[in-house]
BAMARKE-791250 format. One record per residue (C-alpha): x, y, z. Coordinates in nm, 3 decimals. Layout:
@u=X&v=Y&w=Z
...
//
This chain:
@u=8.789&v=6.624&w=13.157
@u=8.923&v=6.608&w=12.755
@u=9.305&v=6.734&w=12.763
@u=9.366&v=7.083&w=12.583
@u=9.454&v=6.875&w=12.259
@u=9.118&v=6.733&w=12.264
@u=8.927&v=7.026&w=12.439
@u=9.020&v=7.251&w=12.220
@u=8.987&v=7.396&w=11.856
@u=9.154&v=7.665&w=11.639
@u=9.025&v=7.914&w=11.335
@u=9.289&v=8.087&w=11.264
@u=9.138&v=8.411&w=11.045
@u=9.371&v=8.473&w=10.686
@u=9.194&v=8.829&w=10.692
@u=9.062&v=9.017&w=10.378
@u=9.230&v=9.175&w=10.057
@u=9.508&v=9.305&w=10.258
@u=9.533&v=9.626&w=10.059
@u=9.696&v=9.812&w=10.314
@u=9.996&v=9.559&w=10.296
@u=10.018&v=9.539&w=9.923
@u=10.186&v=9.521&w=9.707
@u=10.350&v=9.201&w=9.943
@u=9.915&v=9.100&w=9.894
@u=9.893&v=9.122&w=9.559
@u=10.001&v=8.767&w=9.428
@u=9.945&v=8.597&w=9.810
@u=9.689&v=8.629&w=10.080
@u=9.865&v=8.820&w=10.415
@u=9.911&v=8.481&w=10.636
@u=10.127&v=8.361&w=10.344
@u=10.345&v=8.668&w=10.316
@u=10.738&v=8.575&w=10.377
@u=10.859&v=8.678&w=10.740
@u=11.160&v=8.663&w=10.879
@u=11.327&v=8.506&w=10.592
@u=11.238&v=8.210&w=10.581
@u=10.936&v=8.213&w=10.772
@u=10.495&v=8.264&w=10.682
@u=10.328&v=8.465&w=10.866
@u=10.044&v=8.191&w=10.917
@u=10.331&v=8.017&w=11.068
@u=10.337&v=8.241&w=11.393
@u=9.990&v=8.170&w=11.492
@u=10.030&v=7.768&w=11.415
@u=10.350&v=7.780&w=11.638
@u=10.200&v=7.914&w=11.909
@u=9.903&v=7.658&w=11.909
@u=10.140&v=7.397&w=11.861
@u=10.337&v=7.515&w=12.145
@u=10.076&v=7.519&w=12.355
@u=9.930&v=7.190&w=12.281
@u=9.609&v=7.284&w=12.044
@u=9.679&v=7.059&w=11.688
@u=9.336&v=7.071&w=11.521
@u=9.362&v=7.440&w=11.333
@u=9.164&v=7.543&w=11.034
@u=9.242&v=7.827&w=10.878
@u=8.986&v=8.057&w=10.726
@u=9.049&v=8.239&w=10.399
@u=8.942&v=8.376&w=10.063
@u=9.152&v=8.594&w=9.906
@u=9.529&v=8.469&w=9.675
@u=9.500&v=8.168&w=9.846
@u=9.692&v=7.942&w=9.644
@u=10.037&v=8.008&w=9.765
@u=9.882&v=7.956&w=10.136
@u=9.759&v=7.630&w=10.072
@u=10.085&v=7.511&w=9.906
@u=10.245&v=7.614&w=10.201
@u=10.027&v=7.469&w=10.490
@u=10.031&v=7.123&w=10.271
@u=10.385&v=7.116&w=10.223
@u=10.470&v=7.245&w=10.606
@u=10.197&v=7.049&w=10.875
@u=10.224&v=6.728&w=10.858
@u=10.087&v=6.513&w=11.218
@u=10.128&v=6.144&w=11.299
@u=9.931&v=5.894&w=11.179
@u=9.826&v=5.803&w=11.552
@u=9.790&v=6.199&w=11.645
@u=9.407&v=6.366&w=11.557
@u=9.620&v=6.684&w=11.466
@u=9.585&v=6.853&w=11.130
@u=9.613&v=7.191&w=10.956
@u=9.346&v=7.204&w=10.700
@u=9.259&v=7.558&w=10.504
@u=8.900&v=7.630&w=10.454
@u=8.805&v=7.873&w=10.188
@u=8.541&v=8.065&w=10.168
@u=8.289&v=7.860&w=9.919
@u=7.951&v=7.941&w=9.767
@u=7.665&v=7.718&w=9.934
@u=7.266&v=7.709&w=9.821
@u=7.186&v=7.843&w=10.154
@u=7.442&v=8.087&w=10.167
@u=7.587&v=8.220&w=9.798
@u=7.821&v=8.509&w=9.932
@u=8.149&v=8.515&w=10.049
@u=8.300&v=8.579&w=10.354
@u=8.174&v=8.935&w=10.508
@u=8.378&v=9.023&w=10.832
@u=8.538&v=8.808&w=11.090
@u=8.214&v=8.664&w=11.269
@u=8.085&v=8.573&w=10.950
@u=8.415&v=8.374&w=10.823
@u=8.379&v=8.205&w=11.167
@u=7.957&v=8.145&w=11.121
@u=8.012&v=7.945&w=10.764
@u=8.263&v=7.737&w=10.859
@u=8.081&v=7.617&w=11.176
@u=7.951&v=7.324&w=10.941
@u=8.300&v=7.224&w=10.884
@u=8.367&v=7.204&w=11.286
@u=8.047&v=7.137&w=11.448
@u=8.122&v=6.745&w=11.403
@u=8.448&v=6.772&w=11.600
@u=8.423&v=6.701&w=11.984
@u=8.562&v=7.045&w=12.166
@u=8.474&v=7.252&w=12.467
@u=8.641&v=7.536&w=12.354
@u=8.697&v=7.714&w=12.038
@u=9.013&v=7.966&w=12.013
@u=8.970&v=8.245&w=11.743
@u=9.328&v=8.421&w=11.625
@u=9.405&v=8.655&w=11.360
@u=9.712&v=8.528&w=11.084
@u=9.863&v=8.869&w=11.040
@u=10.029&v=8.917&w=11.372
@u=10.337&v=8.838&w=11.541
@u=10.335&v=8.754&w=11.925
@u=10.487&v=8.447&w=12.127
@u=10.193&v=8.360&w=12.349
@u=10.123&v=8.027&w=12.566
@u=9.753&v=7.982&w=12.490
@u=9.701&v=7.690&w=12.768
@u=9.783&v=7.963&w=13.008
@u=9.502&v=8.157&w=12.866
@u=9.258&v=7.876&w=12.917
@u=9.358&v=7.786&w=13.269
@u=9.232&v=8.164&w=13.360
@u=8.952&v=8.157&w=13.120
@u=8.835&v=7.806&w=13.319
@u=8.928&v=7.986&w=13.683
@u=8.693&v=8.259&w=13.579
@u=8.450&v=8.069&w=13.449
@u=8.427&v=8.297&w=13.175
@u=8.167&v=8.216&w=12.828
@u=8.432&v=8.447&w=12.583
@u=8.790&v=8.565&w=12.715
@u=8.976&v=8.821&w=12.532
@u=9.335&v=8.845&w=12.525
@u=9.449&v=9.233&w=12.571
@u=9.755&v=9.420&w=12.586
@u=9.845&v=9.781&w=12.719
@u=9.873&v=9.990&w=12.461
@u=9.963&v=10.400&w=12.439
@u=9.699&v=10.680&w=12.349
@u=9.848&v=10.689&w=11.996
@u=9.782&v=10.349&w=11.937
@u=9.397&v=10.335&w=12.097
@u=9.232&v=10.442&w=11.865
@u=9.325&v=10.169&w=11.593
@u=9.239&v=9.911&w=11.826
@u=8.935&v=9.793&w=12.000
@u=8.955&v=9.959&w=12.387
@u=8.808&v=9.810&w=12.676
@u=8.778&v=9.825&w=13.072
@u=8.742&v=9.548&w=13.347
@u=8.698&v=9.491&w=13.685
@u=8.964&v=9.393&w=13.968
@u=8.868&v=9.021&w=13.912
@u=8.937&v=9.075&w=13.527
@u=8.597&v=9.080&w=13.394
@u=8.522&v=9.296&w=13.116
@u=8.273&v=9.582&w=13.195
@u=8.261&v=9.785&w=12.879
@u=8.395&v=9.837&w=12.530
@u=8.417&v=10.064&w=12.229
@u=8.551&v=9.987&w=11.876
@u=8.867&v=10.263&w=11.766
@u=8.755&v=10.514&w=12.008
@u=8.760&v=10.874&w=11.866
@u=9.064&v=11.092&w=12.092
@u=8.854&v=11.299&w=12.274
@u=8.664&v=11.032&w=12.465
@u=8.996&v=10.854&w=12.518
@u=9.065&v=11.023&w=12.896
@u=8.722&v=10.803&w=12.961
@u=8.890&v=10.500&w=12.877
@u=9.222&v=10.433&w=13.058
@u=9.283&v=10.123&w=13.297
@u=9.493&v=10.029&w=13.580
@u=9.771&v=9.837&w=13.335
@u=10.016&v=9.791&w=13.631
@u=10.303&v=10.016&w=13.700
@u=10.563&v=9.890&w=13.435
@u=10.342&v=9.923&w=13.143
@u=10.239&v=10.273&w=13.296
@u=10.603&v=10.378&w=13.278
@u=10.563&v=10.332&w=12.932
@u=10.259&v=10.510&w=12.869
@u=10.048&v=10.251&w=12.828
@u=9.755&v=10.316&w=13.010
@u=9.449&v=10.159&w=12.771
@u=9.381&v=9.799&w=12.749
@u=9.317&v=9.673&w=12.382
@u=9.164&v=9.353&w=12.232
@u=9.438&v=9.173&w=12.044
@u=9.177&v=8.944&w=11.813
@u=9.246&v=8.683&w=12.014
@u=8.913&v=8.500&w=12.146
@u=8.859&v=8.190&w=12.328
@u=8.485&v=8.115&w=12.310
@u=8.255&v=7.795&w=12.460
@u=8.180&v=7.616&w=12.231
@u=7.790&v=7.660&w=12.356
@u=7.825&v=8.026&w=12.400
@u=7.983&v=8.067&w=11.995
@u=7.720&v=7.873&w=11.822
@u=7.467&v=8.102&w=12.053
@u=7.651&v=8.382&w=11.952
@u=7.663&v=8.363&w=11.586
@u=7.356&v=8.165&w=11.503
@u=7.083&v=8.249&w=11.775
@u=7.160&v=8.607&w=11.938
@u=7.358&v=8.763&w=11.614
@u=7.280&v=8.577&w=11.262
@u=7.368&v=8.825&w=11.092
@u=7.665&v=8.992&w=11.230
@u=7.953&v=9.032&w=11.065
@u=8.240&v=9.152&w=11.242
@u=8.325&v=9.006&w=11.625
@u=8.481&v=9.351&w=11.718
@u=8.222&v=9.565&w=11.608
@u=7.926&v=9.397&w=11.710
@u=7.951&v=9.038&w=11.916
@u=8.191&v=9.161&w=12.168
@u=7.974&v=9.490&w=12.259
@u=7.657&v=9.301&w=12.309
@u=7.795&v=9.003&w=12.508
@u=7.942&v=9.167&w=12.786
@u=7.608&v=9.260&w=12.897
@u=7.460&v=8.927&w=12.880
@u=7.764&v=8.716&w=12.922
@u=8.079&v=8.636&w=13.157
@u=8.331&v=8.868&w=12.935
@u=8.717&v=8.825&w=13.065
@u=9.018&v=8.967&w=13.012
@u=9.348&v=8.809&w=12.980
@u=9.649&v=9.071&w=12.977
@u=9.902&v=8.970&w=12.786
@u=10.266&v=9.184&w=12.835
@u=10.472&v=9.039&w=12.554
@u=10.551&v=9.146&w=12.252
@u=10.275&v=9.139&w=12.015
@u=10.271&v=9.361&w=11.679
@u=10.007&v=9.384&w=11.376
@u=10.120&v=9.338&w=11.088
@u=9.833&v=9.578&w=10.921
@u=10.087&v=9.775&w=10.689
@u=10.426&v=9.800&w=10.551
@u=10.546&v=10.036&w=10.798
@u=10.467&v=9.780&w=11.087
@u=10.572&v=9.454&w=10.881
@u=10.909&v=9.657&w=10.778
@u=10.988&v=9.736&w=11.163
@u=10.871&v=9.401&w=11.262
@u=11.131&v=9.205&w=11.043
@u=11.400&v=9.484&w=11.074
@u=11.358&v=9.484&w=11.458
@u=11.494&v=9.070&w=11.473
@u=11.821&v=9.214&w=11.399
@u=11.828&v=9.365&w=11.705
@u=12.107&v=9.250&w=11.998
@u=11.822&v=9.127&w=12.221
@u=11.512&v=9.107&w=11.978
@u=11.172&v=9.160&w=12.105
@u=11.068&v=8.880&w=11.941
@u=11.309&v=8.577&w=12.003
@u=11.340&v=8.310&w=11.734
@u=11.639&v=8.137&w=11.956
@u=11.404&v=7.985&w=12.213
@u=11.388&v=7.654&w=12.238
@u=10.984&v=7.616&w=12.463
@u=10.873&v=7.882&w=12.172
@u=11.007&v=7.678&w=11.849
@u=10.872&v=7.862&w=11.537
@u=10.780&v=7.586&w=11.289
@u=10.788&v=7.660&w=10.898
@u=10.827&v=7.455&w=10.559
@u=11.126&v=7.210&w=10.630
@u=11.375&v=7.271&w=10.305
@u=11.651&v=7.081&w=10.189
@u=11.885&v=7.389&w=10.142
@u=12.260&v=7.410&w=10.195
@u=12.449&v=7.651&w=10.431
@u=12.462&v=8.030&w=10.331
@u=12.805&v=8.067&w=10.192
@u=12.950&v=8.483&w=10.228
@u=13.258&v=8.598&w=10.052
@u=13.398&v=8.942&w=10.154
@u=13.115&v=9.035&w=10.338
@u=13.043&v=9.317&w=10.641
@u=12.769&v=9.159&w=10.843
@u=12.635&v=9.427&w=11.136
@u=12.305&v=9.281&w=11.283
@u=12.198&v=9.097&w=11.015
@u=12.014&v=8.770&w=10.954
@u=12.073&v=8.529&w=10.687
@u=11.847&v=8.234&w=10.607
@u=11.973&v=7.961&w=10.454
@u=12.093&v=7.870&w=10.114
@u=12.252&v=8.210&w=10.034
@u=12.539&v=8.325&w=9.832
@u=12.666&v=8.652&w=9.897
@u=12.969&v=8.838&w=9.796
@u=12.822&v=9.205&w=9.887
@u=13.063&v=9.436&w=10.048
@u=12.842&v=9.519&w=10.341
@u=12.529&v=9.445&w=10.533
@u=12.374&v=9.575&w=10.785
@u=12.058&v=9.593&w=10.972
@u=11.891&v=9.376&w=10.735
@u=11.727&v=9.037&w=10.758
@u=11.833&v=8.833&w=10.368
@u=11.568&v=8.488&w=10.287
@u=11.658&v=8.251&w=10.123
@u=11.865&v=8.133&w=9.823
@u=11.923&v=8.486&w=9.839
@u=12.201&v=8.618&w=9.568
@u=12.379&v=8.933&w=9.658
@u=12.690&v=9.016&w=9.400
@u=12.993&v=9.186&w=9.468
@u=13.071&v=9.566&w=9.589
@u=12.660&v=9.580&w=9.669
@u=12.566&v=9.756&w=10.050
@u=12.253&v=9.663&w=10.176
@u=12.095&v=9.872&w=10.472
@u=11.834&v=9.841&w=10.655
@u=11.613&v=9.606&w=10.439
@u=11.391&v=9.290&w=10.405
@u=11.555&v=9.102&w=10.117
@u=11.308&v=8.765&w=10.115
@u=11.492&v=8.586&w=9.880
@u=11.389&v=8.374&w=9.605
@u=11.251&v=8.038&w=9.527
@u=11.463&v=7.852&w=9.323
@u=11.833&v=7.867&w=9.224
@u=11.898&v=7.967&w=8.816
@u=12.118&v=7.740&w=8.698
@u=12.429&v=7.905&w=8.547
@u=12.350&v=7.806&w=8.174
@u=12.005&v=8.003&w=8.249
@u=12.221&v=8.283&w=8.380
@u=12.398&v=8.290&w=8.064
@u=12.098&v=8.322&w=7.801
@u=11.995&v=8.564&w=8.024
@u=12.264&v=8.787&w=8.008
@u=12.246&v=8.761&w=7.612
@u=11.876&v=8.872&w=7.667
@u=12.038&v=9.153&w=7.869
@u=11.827&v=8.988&w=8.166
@u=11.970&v=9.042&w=8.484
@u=12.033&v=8.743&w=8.704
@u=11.785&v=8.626&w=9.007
@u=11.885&v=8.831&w=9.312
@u=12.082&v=9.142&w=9.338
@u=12.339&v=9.204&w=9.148
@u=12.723&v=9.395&w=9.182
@u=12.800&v=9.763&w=9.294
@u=12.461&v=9.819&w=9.412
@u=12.318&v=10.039&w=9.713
@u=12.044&v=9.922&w=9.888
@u=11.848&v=10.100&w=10.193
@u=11.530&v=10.131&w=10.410
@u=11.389&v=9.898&w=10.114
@u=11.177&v=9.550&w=10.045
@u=11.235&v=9.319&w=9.817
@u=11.007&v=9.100&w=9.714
@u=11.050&v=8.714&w=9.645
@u=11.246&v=8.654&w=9.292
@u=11.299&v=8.949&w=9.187
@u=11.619&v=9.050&w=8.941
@u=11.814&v=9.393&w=9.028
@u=12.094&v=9.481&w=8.779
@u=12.441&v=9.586&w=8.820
@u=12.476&v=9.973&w=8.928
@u=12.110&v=9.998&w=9.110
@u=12.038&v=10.297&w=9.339
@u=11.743&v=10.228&w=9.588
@u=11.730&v=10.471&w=9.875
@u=11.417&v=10.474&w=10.044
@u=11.375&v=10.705&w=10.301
@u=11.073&v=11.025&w=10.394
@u=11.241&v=11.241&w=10.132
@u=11.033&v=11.006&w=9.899
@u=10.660&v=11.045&w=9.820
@u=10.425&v=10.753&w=9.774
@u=10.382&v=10.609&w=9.434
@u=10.312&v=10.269&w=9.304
@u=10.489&v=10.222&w=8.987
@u=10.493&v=9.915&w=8.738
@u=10.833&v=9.776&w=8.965
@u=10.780&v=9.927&w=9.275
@u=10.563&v=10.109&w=9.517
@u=10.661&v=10.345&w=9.783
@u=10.465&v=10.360&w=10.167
@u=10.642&v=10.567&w=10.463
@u=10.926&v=10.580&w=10.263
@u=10.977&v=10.238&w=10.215
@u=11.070&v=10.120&w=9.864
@u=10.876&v=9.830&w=9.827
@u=10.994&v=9.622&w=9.506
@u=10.741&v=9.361&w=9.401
@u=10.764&v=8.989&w=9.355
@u=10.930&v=8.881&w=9.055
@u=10.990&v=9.271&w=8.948
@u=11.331&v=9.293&w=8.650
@u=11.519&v=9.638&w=8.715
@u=11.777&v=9.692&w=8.515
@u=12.113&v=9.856&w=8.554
@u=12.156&v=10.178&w=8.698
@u=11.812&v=10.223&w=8.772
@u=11.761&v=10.477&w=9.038
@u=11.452&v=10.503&w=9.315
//
């Protein structure tokens, strides 16, 4: 019997446009969006094979992908006596095939040619937009128990949340017995499940598919070339049809797992790290979350108020007060500035301080955020330059917009990569 390393094989899915996260989308495909501070969001997914012991990942995408692939090359690098590798397959005109990629089962169907040569049993599906600390040898051990042809991880969820999700029902021994794509609310009293009494307490009485898929390799090249050829999406069409012809199972997961689908959810997923006991814990050391290694020097703070706040490496901060916030890297925060409850990414490189001086002849401000500024319930982008004297105070009170700087969602005052905003400019 191969080991998991050998028996097993990763597509990790880098999604579509990702309108519903832009502007963050607009310049990057969503796996390569910053999280964290100093972290990708591709890098989740990654970790968690790694973790596990699964080191041959492609990942599948189409869309912005040049900062992705400059990432993944610069981050995953395996031994020269290891078969592990991170490679990035992007969707690519062929004579026999002259579109791009259409859904997730059809991402998965052209890139078969690029996998079919490895030797696997199994073939593990994830989604790069989500953010979840999950031992996936544990999932294989039940999906080899059950003997199972596809296994689905799922997690609880409440009523609100059903019907963005795929909903499904099993059996006592965990097989799955039915299934329905975002389920409209009034057939959702049809579809509740015994989730056990803890996630019951909280509500969460329907069991949803979390994109995560661990397929024979038999029953996936069956799937997508003989049964479906022309599906598109796994969720909307191979899952429904292959529970009656197939052994379907369920693994429940009861972590924490989010989707990162919009800026709502990616602004409470970094904002909720700051939290005394995080839900999702970056100081573990069995659940190490791997990223670009950078040669960066300590974060050096001056006069500061830190509340639960994270800061990455590399920063220079003199602000006044922080709090609630999660700061990237090389991030620059000047004097007398109060940031609440905000993402501040960071930048990518330092200015050095002759730059900073034509600049402020230009009357450009300098890279980062500069003095006497007020910052809340806010975003802001990689590299971007905020003036002395800026006002930014998100919050419902605002309605959506998406300006030339800026764009507001939920109330969140998103400020986009590389954006200028001079001083006293007020959002």
């Amino acid at each position: 019997m191969l080991s998991i390393s050998k028996s097993v094989v990763a597509v990790i899915l880098g999604g579509g446009a990702g309108t519903r996260l832009s502007p963050l989308t607009s310049a990057r495909s969503k796996p390569a969006v910053p999280i964290a501070g100093k972290y990708r969001l591709v890098d989740i997914p990654i970790s968690n094979c790694i973790n596990s012991n699964i080191n041959r990942m492609f990942v599948l995408t189409q869309f912005n992908s040049a900062s992705l692939n400059k990432h993944i090359k610069n981050t995953y690098h395996f031994s020269a006596f290891s078969t592990g590798f991170v490679d990035i397959l992007a969707a690519e005109q062929t004579p026999d095939n002259p579109g791009w990629f259409q859904g997730t089962a059809d991402a998965v169907r052209q890139s078969l040619r690029h996998i079919r040569n490895l030797e696997f049993e199994y073939i593990l599906i994830l989604s790069g937009d989500q953010l979840y600390q999950m031992d996936f040898a544990e999932m294989l051990a039940k999906h080899k128990e059950k003997g199972a042809d596809l296994s689905i991880a799922t997690i609880p969820v409440t009523e609100k949340e059903a019907p963005e999700f795929g909903i499904l029902k099993a059996s006592e021994e965990g097989m799955i017995t039915s299934f329905i794509e975002k389920p409209a609310v009034d057939v959702l009293p049809q579809w509740t499940s015994d989730t056990g009494t803890d996630m019951q307490a909280f509500g969460r009485n329907y069991l949803a598919s979390m994109g995560i898929y661990i397929f024979n390799r038999k029953a996936l090249f069956n799937f997508l070339n003989e049964v479906h050829p022309n599906a598109t999406d796994f969720g909307k069409e191979i899952i429904p049809d292959s529970i009656n012809n197939y052994k379907v199972a369920s693994y429940q997961y009861d972590g924490y797992w989010t989707d990162i689908g919009n800026i709502y959810s990616f602004y409470e997923a970094n904002l909720a790290l700051t939290q005394e006991i995080p839900p999702f814990n970056l100081f573990d050391n069995a659940k190490t979350v791997y990223t670009r290694p950078r040669m960066l020097p300590p974060a050096k703070i001056s006069g500061t108020t830190l509340e639960k706040t994270l800061i990455a490496e590399g920063c220079i901060i003199h602000a006044s007060r922080i709090e609630g916030s999660v700061v990237g890297i090389r991030a620059r925060i000047g004097h007398g500035t109060t940031v609440v409850n905000s993402y501040i990414m960071g930048n990518d490189y330092y200015e050095t301080i002759e730059e900073m001086a034509t600049n402020i002849v230009n009357g450009i401000p300098k890279i980062g955020i500069g003095e006497r500024c007020y910052i809340k319930n806010a975003i802001i982008d990689k590299n971007c330059r905020i003036g002395d004297d800026v006002r930014i105070n998100g919050g419902t009170h605002l309605a959506p917009i998406d300006h030339a700087l800026y764009t507001i969602k939920d109330g969140i005052v998103v400020v986009k990569k590389e954006a200028i905003i001079p001083n006293g400019f007020v959002i």
